[in-house]
GUDO-319418 format. One line per field, with one value per residue (C-alpha): residue number from 1; x, y, z; residue in one letter. Coordinates in steps of 0.1 Angstrom, whole numbers, plus 5000, padded with zeros to 4 digits. Each point is the difference from the previous one (the first is absolute). Layout:
! GUDO-319418
pos <- [NUM:...]
c1 <- [X:...]
c2 <- [Y:...]
c3 <- [Z:...]
code <- [A:...]
//
This chain:
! GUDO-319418
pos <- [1:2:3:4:5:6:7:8:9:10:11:12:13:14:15:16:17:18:19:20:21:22:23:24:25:26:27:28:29:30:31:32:33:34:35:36:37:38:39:40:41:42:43:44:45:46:47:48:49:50:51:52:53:54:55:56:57:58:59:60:61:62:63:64:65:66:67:68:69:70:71:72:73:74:75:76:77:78:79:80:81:82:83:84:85:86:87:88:89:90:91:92:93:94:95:96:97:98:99:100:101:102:103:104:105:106:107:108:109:110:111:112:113:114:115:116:117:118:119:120:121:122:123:124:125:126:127:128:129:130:131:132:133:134:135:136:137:138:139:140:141:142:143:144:145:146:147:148:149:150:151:152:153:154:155:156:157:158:159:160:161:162:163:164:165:166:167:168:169:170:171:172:173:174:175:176:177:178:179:180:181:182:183:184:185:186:187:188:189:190:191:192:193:194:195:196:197:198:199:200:201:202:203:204:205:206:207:208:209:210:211:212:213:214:215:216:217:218:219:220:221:222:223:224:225:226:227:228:229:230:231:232:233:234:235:236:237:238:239:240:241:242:243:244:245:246:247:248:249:250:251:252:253:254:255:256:257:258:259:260:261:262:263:264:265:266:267:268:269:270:271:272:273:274:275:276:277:278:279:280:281:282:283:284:285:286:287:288:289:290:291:292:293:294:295:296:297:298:299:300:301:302:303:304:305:306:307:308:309:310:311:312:313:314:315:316:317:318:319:320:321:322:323:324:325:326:327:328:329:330:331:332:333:334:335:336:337:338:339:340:341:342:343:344:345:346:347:348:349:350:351:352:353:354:355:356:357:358:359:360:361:362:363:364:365:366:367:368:369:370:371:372:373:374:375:376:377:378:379:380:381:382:383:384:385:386:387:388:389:390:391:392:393:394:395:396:397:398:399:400:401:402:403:404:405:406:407:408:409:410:411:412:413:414:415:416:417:418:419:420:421:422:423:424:425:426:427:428:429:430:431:432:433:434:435:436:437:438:439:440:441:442:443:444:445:446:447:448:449:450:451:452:453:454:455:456:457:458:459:460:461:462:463:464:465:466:467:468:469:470:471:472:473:474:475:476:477:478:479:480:481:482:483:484:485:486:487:488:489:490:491:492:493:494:495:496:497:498:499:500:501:502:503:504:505:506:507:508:509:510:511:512:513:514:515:516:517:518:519:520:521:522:523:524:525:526:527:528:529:530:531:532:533:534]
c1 <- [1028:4984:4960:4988:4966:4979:4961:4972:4977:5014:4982:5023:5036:5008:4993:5018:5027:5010:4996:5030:5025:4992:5013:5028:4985:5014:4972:5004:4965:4987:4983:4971:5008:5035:4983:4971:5032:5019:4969:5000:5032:5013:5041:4989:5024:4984:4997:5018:5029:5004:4999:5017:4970:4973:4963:4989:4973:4972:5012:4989:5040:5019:5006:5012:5036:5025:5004:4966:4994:5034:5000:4965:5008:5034:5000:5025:5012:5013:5038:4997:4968:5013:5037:4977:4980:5035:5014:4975:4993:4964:4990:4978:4962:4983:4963:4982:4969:4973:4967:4992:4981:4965:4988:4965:4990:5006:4979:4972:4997:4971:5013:5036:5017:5024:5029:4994:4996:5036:5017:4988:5019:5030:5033:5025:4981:4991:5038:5009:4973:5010:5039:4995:4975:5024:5028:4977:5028:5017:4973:4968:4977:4963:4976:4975:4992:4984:5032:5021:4993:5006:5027:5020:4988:5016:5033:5001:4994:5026:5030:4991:4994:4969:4997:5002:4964:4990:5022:4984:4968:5006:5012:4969:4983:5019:4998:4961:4999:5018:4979:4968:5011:5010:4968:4978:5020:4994:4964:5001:5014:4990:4961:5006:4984:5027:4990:4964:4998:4970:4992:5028:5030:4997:5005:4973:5001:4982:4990:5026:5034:5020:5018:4979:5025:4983:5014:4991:5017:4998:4978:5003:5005:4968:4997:4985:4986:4957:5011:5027:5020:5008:5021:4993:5006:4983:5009:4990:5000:5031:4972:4970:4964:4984:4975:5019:5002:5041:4998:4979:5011:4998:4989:4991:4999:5024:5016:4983:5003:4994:4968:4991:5017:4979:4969:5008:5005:4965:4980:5017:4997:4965:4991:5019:4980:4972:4993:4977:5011:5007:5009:5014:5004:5020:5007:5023:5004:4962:4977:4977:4979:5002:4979:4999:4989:4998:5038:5020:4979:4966:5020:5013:4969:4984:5029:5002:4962:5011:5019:5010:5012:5026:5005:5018:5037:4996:5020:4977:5005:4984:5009:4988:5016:4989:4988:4996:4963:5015:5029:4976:4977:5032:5017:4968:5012:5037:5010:5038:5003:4989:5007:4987:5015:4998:4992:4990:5019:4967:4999:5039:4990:4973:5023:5029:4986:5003:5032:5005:4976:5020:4987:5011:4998:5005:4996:4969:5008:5026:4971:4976:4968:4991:5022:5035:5025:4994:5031:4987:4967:5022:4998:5024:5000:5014:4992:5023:4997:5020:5002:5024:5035:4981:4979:4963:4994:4970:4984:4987:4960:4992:4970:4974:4969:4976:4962:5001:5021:4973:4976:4965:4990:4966:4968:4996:5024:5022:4988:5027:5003:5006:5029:5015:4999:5010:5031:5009:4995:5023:5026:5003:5000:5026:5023:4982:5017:4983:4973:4988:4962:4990:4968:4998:4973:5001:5037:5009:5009:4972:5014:5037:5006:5035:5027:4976:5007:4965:4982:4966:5021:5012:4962:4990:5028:4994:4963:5008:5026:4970:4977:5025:5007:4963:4999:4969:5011:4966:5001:5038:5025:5024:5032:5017:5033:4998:4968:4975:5005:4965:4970:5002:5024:4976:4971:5022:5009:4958:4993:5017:4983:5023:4978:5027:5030:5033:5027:5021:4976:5023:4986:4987:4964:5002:4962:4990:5018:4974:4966:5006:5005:4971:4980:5006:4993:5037:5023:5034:5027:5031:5032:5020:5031:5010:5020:5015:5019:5020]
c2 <- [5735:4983:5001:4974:5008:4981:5005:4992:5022:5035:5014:5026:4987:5032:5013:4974:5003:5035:4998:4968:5020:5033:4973:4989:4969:4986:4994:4965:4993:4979:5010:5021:5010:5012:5021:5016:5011:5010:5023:5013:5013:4975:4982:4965:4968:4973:4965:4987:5022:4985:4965:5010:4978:5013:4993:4969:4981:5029:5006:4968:4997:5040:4990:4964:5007:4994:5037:5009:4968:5000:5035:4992:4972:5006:5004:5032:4980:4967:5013:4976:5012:5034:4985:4982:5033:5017:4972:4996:5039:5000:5029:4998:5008:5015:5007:4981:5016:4978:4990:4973:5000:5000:4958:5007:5033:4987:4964:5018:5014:4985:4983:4998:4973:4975:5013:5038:4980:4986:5027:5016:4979:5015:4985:5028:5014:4973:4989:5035:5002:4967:5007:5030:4993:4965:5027:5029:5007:5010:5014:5013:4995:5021:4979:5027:5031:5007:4991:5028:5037:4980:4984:5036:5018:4972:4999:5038:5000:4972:5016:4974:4972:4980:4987:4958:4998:5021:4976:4970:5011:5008:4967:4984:5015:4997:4960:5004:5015:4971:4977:5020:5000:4967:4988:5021:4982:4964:5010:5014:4972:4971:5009:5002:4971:4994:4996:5022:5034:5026:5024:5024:4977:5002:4963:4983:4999:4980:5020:4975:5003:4965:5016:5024:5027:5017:5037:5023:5026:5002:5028:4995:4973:4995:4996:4957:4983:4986:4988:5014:4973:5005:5022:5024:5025:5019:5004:5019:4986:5020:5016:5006:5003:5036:5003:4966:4995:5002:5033:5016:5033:4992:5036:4989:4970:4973:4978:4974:4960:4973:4996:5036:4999:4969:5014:5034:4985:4982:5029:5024:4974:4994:5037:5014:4979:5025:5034:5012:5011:4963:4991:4966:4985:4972:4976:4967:5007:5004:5025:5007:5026:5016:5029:5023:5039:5036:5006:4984:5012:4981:4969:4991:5006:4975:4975:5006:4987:4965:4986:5025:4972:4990:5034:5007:5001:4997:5012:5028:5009:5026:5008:5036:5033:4997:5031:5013:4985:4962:5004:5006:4975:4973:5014:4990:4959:4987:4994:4990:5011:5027:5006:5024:5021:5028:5015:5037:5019:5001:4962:4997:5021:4977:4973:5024:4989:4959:4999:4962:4998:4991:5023:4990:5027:4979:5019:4989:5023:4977:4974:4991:4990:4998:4972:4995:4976:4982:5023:5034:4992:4999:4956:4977:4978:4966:4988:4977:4978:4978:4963:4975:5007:5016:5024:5003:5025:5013:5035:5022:4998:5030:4995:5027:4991:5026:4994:4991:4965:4994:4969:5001:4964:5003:5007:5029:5028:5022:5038:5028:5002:4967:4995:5029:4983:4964:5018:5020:4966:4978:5027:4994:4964:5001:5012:4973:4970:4970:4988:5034:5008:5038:5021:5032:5029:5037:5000:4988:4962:4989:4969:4981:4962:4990:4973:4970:4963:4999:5026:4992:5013:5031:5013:4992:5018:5030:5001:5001:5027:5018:4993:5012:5033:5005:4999:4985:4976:4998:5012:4995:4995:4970:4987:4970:4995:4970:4973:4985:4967:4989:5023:5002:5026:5023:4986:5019:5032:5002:4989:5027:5029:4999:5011:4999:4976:4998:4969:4988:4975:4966:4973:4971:5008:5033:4993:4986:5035:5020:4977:5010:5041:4997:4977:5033:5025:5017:5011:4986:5008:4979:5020:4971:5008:4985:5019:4975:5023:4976]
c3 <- [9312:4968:4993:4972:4990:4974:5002:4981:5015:4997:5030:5019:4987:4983:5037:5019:4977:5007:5034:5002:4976:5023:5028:4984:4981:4966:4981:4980:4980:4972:4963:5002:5040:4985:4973:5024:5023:4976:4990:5030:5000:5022:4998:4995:4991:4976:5015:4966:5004:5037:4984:4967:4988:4981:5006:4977:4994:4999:5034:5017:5005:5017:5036:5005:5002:5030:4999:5006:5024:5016:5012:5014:5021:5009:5042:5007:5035:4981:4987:4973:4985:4996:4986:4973:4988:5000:4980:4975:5001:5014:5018:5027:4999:5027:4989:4981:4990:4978:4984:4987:4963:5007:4994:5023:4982:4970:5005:5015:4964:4980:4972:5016:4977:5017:4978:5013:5039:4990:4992:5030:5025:5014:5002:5004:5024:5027:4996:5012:5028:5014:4998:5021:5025:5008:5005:5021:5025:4975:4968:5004:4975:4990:4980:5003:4993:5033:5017:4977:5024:5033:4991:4986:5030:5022:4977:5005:5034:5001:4982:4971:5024:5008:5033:5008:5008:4969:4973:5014:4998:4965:4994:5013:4980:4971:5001:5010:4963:4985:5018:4989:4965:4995:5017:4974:4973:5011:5007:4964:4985:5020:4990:4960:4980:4977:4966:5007:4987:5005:4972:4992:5013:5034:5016:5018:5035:5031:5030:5021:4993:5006:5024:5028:5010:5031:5000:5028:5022:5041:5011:5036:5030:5017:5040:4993:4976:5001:5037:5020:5004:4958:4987:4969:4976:4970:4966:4971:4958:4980:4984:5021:4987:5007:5030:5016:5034:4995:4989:5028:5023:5033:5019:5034:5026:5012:4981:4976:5009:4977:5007:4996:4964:4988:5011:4985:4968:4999:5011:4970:4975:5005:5003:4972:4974:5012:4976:5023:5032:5022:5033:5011:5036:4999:5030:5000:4960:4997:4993:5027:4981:4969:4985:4976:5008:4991:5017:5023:5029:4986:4988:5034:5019:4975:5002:5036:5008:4982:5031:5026:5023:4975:4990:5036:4994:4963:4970:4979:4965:4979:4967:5005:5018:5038:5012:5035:5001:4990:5024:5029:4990:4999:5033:5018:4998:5006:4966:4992:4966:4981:4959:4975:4971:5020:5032:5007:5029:5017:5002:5012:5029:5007:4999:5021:5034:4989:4991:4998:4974:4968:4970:4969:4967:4966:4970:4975:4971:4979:5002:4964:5010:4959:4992:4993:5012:5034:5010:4990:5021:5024:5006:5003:4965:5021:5033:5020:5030:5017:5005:5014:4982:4972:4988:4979:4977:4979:4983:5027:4998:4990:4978:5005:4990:4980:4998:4961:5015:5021:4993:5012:5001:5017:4996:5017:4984:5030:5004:4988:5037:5010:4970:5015:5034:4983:4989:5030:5020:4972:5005:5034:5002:4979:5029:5024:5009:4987:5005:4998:5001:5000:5006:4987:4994:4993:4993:5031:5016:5023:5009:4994:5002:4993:5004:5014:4980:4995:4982:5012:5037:4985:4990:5035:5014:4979:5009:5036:4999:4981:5033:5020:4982:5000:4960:4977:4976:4984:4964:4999:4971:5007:4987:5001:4991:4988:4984:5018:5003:5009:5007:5038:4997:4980:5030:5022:4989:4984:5033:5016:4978:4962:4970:4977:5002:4975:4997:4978:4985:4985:5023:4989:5018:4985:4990:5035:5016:4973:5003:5035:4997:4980:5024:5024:4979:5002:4968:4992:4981:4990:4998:4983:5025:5032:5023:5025:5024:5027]
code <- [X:X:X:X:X:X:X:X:X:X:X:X:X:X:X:X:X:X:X:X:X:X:X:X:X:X:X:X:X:X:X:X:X:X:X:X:X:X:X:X:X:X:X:X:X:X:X:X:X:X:X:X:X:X:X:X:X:X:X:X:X:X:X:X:X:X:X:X:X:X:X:X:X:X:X:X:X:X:X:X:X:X:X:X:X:X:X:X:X:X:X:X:X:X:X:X:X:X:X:X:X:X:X:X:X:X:X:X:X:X:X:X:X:X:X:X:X:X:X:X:X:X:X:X:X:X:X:X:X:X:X:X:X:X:X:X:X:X:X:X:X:X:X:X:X:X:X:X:X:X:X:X:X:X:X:X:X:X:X:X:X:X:X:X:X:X:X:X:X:X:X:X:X:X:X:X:X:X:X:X:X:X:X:X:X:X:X:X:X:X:X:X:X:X:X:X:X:X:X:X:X:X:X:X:X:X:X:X:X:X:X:X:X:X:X:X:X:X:X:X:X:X:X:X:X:X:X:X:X:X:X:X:X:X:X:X:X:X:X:X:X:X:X:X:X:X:X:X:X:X:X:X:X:X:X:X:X:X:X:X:X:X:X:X:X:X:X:X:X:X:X:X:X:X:X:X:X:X:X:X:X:X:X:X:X:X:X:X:X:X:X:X:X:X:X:X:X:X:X:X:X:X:X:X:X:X:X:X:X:X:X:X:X:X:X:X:X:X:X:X:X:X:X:X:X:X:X:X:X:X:X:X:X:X:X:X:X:X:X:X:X:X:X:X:X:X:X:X:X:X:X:X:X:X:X:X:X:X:X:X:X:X:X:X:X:X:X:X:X:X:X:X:X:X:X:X:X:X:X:X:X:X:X:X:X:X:X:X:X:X:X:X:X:X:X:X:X:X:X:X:X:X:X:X:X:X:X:X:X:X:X:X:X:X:X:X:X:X:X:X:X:X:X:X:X:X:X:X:X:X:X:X:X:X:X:X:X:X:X:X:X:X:X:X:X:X:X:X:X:X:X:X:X:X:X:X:X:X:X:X:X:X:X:X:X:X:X:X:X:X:X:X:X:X:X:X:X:X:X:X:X:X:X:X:X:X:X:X:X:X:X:X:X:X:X:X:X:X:X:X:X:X:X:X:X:X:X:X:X:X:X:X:X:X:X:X:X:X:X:X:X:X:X:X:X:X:X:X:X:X:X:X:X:X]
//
């Protein structure tokens, strides 16, 4: 049995190594692989004294040679294929264990120049991988270093074999690498302004490559789709962003639908913008109340008060540990979701007796909230959607606004409180569907009008939720996502009880939308930023 092993990343060959020539194996390997074995007191072969060709080229040229490739592919049931290796002298290879040389590390380095992204595509390699995985009934191939202490327990287990199922899965994956790598080098590639160059070499790039190469991996069938009759499935980027939805540990209830996975990703979006302790209620991919508290406990009671009609078989968010005193408050209502970063063992034995309730744990800590790239505060940096035989894409809106972006633009200046509550209510909005008007006061939503074609409809619509829930609007902050077009929509929400109101601004009767706030005797600030959520 013959082993060929060439690996960029080092991780665990030595290891791997001596557990195939402990089974048997002939270890054939490449360069700097060969040298690390050979360190490690290991009987390894050269790939050039296989080929009787030596490595050229700086190494872009070791591995492409019939005796590397032919003992790959050859198929041991087809006579002829094994006459051909024994007339040309080709011995046949049986693992094939590779990395490839590391092209996404090194183009995620600032200043990464498009000769070093060059040099970092693999040729060899992918050859290899691809020669092997077409032959799996007959090679297995590791392309990882994950894969490396399964596999040798299954080949010792095995008497040096690994079983059907196994080699195929291997395979799969194997080509899912080649199709991951080639995909980041088109996107690479395909998004370089040739002939533009930042400072220090590295080329200039657009955010949309001219080829979109969609990379993501299955996490799980799903029972249907929005409506039963649909069929569905979730799946997670290559490379997650921390405190995602994707990368949350289910520890109780049924399983999650497609609804219940949409809805769970609005509610933790919205509340883990929050620093102080948040809870979110989201219904139909709306927030039905959000507020801020003391802990989890005082957040949801807040939030809670907004729209407890809607709240009923809601999805609730907090980006705070719930504690036994939260989980008792929650397990009063029929709620389908619950998420947090954590939950004490006094609140999972609250939960114990409700055991379709879906709780969800997703881990907070690998998220900046001072900065940092879109990723590392845990957002996506893209957004997609869908359209007939095609597909839109934009940045992610995730401008936060800070008070020193705020533009006052009445007469009347807003109160330390009410910019507090002007900012609370613009970070909500963001996450309602447009036209989105929202009332807020005292860290807490007091009324929510989303999704109506008119927004005059959507301020009416969140003043009567507020009736309903009992709730004052008088003195109330409120947001709206996007300008006033005319100054009946400010009559509305003054009407209803606002004191302070914040928009966009950028219409063409900008100054009619201000003559009236100060007519009423309100404050207004302009944000400058529209946040259109459809």
């Amino acid at each position: 049995m013959k082993a060929l092993i060439s690996v960029s990343d080092k991780t665990g060959v030595a290891e791997l190594a001596a557990g195939l020539a402990a089974l048997g194996f002939d270890l054939i390997s490449t360069g700097g692989t060969a040298r690390l074995l050979q360190d490690a007191g290991l009987p390894v072969t050269e790939v050039a004294e296989v080929t009787r060709f030596p490595e050229m080229l700086d190494g872009r040229v070791k591995t492409l040679h019939p005796k590397v490739h032919g003992g790959l592919l050859a198929r041991r049931d087809i006579p002829e294929h094994m006459a051909a290796l024994a007339a040309h002298g080709i011995d046949a290879i049986d693992l094939l264990v590779v990395n490839l040389y590391p092209f996404e590390a090194t183009v995620a380095k600032p200043g990464c120049t498009l000769a070093d992204a060059i040099e970092n595509i693999d040729i060899g390699g992918p050859a290899m991988v691809r020669s092997a995985a077409k032959n799996w009934k007959d090679v297995a191939v590791l392309t990882d270093a994950a894969q490396y202490a399964p596999a040798l327990q299954e080949l010792r287990d095995g008497n040096g074999k690994l079983s059907e199922a196994t080699r195929f899965a291997l395979a799969v994956a194997a080509f899912n690498r080649i199709s991951n790598y080639d995909a980041a080098i088109s996107d690479y590639l395909s998004s370089i302004d040739f002939g533009g160059a930042e400072a220090g070499g590295a080329p200039r790039r657009g955010l949309f490559p001219a080829q979109a190469n969609g990379r993501f991996v299955k996490l799980q069938d799903l029972r249907y789709g929005e409506n039963a009759h649909q069929q569905a499935a979730l799946y997670r980027d290559l490379w997650p962003a921390p405190g995602s939805i994707v990368t949350a540990e289910q520890v109780q209830g049924k399983e999650l639908s497609y609804n219940n996975i949409a809805d769970a990703d609005a509610a933790w979006e919205c509340v883990k913008q929050f620093s102080a302790p948040a809870c979110v209620i989201v219904k139909h991919a709306n927030p039905c109340g959000v507020a801020v508290g003391l802990d989890a406990a005082s957040a949801y009671a807040k939030a809670f008060q907004t729209d407890p009609t809607s709240a009923f078989g809601g999805i609730i968010a907090f980006n705070a540990p719930v504690d036994a005193r939260a989980a008792e408050q929650v397990a009063r209502q029929f709620v389908e979701v619950l998420m947090a970063p954590a939950f004490t063992p006094e609140a999972l034995a609250v939960f114990k007796s409700k055991q379709n309730v879906r709780l969800l744990k997703i881990d907070l800590s690998g998220v900046r909230r001072d900065g940092g790239t879109d990723f590392a505060r845990g957002h996506n940096a893209i957004d997609f959607k869908r359209v007939g035989s095609g597909l839109l894409m934009q940045t992610a809106d995730n401008h936060a606004l800070q008070a020193a972006d705020l533009k006052v633009v009445t007469e009347l200046q807003p109160t330390p409180q009410q910019i507090g509550d002007l900012l609370f209510a613009w970070s909500v909005a963001r996450f309602v569907k447009s036209n989105a008007i929202v009332f807020c006061k005292d860290g807490m939503t007091v009324g929510v009008g989303a999704g109506q074609m008119s927004r005059l409809d959507s301020a009416r619509i969140a003043s009567i939720k507020a009736g309903h829930a009992g709730l004052s609007l008088q003195g109330s902050a409120v947001a709206s996502d996007a300008f006033f077009p005319f100054r009946d929509g400010l009559d509305v929400v003054i009407d209803h009880g606002a004191a302070c109101v914040i928009q966009p601004g950028g219409s063409v009767r900008d100054q009619e939308v201000i003559d009236a706030a100060n007519d009423r005797g309100v404050a207004m600030v302009f944000s400058g930023v529209r946040h259109f959520r459809h």
